[in-house]
N, C-alpha and C positions, 0 to 999 in steps of 0.2 A: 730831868729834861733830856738828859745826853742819850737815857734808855729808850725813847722814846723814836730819836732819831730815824734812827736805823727803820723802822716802820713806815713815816713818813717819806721816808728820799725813796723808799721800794714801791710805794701807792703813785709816787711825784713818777717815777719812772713807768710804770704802766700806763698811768694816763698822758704821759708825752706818746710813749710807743701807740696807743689806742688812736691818737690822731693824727700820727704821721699815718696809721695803716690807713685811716678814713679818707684822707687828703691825697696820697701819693699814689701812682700807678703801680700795678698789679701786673708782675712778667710771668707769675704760674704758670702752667698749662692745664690742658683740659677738653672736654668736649666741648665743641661751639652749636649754637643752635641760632635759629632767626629769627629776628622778631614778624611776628604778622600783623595787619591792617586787625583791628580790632572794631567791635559792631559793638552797638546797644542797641536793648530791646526797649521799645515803648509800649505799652500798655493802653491803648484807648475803651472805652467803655461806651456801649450803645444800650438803647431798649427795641425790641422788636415792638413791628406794629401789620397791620393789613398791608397787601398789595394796593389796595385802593380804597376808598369808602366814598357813598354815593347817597343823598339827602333825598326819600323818596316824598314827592310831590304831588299831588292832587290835580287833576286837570277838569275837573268839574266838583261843581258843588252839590251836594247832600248830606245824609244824615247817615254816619259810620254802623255799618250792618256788624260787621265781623272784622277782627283781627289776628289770624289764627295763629302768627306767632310770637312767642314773649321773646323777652332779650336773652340774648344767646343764643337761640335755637336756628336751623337754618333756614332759610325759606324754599317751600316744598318745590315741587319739580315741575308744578302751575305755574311758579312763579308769580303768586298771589301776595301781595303786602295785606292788603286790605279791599273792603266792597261796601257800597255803597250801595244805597237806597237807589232802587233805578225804578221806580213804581211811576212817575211822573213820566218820566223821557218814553218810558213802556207805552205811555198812553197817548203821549203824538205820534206815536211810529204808529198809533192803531187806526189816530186820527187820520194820518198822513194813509193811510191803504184805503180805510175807507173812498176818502176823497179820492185818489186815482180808479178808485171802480168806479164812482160815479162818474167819473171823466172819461173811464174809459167806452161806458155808456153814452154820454155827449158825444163823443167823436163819430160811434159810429151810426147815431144818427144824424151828424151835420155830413158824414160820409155820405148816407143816402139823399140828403136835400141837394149835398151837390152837387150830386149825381142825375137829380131829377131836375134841377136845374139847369143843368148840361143839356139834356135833353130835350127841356123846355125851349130853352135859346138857340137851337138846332134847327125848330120848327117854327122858331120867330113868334112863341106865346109867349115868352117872358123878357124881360129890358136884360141887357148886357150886365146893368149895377147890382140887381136880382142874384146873378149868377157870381157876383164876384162877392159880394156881402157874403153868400151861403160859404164860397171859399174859405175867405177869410175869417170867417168862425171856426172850419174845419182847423186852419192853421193854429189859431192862439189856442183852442183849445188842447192839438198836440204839444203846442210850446209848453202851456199848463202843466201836461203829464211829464213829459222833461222834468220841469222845477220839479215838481213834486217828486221825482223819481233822484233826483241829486239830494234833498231834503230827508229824503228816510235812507240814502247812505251816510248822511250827516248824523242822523238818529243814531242809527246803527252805531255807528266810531264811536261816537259820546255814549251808548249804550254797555259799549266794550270799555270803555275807559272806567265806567262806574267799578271795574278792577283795577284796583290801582297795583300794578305787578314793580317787582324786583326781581334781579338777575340771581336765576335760582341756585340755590347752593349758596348764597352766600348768607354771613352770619347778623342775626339782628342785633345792635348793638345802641339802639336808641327807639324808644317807640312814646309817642307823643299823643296818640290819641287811643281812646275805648271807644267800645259798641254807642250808638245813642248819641253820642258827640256829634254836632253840626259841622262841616269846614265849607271852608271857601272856595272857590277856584287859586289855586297856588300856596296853600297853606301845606306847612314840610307836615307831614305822616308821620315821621323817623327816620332810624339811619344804618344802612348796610354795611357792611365791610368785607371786603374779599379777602377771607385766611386760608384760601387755598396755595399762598404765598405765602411767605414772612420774609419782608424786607429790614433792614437796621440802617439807620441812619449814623453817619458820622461825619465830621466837618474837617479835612486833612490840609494840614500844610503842605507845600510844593514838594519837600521832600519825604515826608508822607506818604503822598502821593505816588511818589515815583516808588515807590519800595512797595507800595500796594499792587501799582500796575503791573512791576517786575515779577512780582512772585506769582509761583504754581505751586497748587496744592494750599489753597486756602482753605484756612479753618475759622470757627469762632468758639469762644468757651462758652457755654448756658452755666454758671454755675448753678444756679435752685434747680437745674434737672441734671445738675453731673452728667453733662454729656458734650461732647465737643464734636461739630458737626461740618460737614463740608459747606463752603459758601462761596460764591460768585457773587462779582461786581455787575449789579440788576440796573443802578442808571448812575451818570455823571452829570452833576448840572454845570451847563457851561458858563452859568454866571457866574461872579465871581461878589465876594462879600467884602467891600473897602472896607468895614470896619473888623472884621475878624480877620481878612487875610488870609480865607481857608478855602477851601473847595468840596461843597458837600456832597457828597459819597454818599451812592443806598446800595448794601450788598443785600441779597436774595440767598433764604437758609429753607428747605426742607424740613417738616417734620410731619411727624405721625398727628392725622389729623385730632387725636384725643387731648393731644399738647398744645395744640396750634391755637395761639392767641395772642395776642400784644400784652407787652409789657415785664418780657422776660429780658434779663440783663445776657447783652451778650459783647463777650471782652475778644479784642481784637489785638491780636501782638505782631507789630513788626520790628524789624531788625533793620538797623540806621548806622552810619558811616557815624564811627567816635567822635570826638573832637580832636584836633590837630594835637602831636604827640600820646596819645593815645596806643600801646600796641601787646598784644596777646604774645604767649612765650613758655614755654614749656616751666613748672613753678622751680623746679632746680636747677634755675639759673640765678634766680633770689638768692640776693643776701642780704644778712641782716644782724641789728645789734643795739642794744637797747631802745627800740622802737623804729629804730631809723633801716631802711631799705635801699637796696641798692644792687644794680649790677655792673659787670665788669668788662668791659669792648674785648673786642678779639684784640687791639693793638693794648689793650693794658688798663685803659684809663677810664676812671671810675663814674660811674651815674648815678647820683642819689636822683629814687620814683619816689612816688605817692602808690601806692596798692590801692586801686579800686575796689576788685573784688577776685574771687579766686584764693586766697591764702592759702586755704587749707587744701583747693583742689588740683588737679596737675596742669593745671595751664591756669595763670592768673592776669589778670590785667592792669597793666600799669600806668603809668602819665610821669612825663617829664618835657619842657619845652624844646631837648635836644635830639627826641626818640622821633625814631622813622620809620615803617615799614621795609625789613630788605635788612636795619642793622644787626652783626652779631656780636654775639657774647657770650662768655665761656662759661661752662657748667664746673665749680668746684671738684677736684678732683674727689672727693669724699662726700657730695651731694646725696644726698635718698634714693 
């Protein structure tokens, strides 16, 4: 027992020494350094989509001639979706000409009767009623050509509609009917999308927000195309979401239009004010000793942190409820 002593009183003495050193202030000297305001980065994650997409609609009914493009492909520089059977509408416009030639024949023989009627009533052969009858047919019959003449520009439209267009260049992304198929007046065709944009959608808290608006030189990552691209803020909606609490943000990304498509993942990083006691510091001012971490004030007295991150790099970040931006702390004289 006696031999053993001597071992025990010399371990009992280290570990007294080991926590007077942890407890007690520190009068070494050394270099000092500051602490800084330290940031985190958040991560948000979006999927790109079109600038816009646009449900093309039918404004007359017939029976589907052609559809010249499949999904995905653009629409040509006609701006043609689809075409319709115009064979009927073809044949009251033919309707509506003839009849104005015959009218236009009527008119100008009520022209001459009225003329001759004029005439007639000049020389007291014919009653005043005579002459106004003859008039008055001259008239409804130009009113006639009128209608008829607003009637075959009504043709016409509905003729030109029998194309049913979309805004060209952009991409098919829903198509609803084939050749042969019937539709109705107002029946959806399919569905466009403008990807000569790519917008990304995300939902930002207030402060979020404010570190997105602050920043220049916006980027987003694509990771499936390895490539990280420049982005601007494309719209802000000014509603606001009571149950989310966020504020939905579209940024606007450029790409080569062989890429350009919805549904690529694009991650958004910004950089956000820590949490209170939070601060960055050059990493040889750390110290440390069976797990536990700590540094040391310029006037001596000791800070046990938490290490966030950084250990191993030269600036690391730390947490403690007594850490400030502005405090310093001395770098062991023998530090790395």
């Amino acid at each position: 027992m006696t031999g053993r002593m001597p071992g025990l009183v010399c371990r009992a003495g280290m570990a007294l020494g080991l926590a007077l050193a942890l407890t007690g202030p520190v009068h070494a000297g050394g270099e000092l350094v500051t602490a800084e305001a330290a940031m985190r980065e958040v991560e948000l994650s979006g999927f790109t989509r079109g600038r816009a997409r646009l449900q093309v609609i039918t404004e007359e009914a017939g029976r589907v001639l052609e559809v010249p493009r499949e999904v995905g492909q653009a629409v040509a520089a006609d701006g043609v979706f689809a075409r319709l059977d115009p064979t009927f509408l073809a044949l009251e416009l033919e309707a509506n000409e003839v009849e104005r030639a015959r009218l236009d024949a009527r008119i100008a023989y009520d022209l001459k009767e009225a003329k001759r009627q004029r005439a007639l009533a000049e020389r007291g052969d014919t009653s005043r009623a005579a002459l106004d009858a003859a008039e008055q047919a001259l008239r409804d019959d130009r009113f006639a050509l009128d209608s008829l003449a607003v009637a075959a520009r009504v043709l016409e439209e509905r003729l030109q509609r029998t194309r049913v267009h979309a805004p060209a260049g952009w991409r098919v992304s829903g198509r609803q009917v084939e050749p042969g198929q019937w539709v109705n007046v107002g029946d959806p065709l399919g569905e466009v999308v403008d990807l000569s944009l790519l917008v990304v959608p995300y939902a930002l808290t207030a402060p979020q927000y404010t570190a997105l608006m602050a920043r220049s030189g916006l980027r987003l990552t694509l990771p499936e195309l390895g490539q990280s691209v420049p982005a601007r803020v494309h719209r802000v909606d000014p509603a606001f979401d009571p149950a989310s609490r966020k504020i939905p943000v579209e940024l606007a990304i450029d790409l080569d239009p062989q890429q350009a498509r919805g549904g690529w993942r694009a991650l958004l990083t910004l950089e956000l004010a820590a949490e209170p006691g939070t601060v960055r510091l050059p990493r040889q001012a750390l110290r440390g000793s069976y797990g536990e971490h700590w540094l040391v004030r310029e006037d001596g007295a000791r800070v046990t942190v938490t290490v966030l991150r950084g250990l191993h790099a030269d600036t690391v970040t730390v947490n403690a409820p007594e850490l400030a931006p502005g405090d310093r702390f001395r770098v062991p004289p023998d530090a790395d």
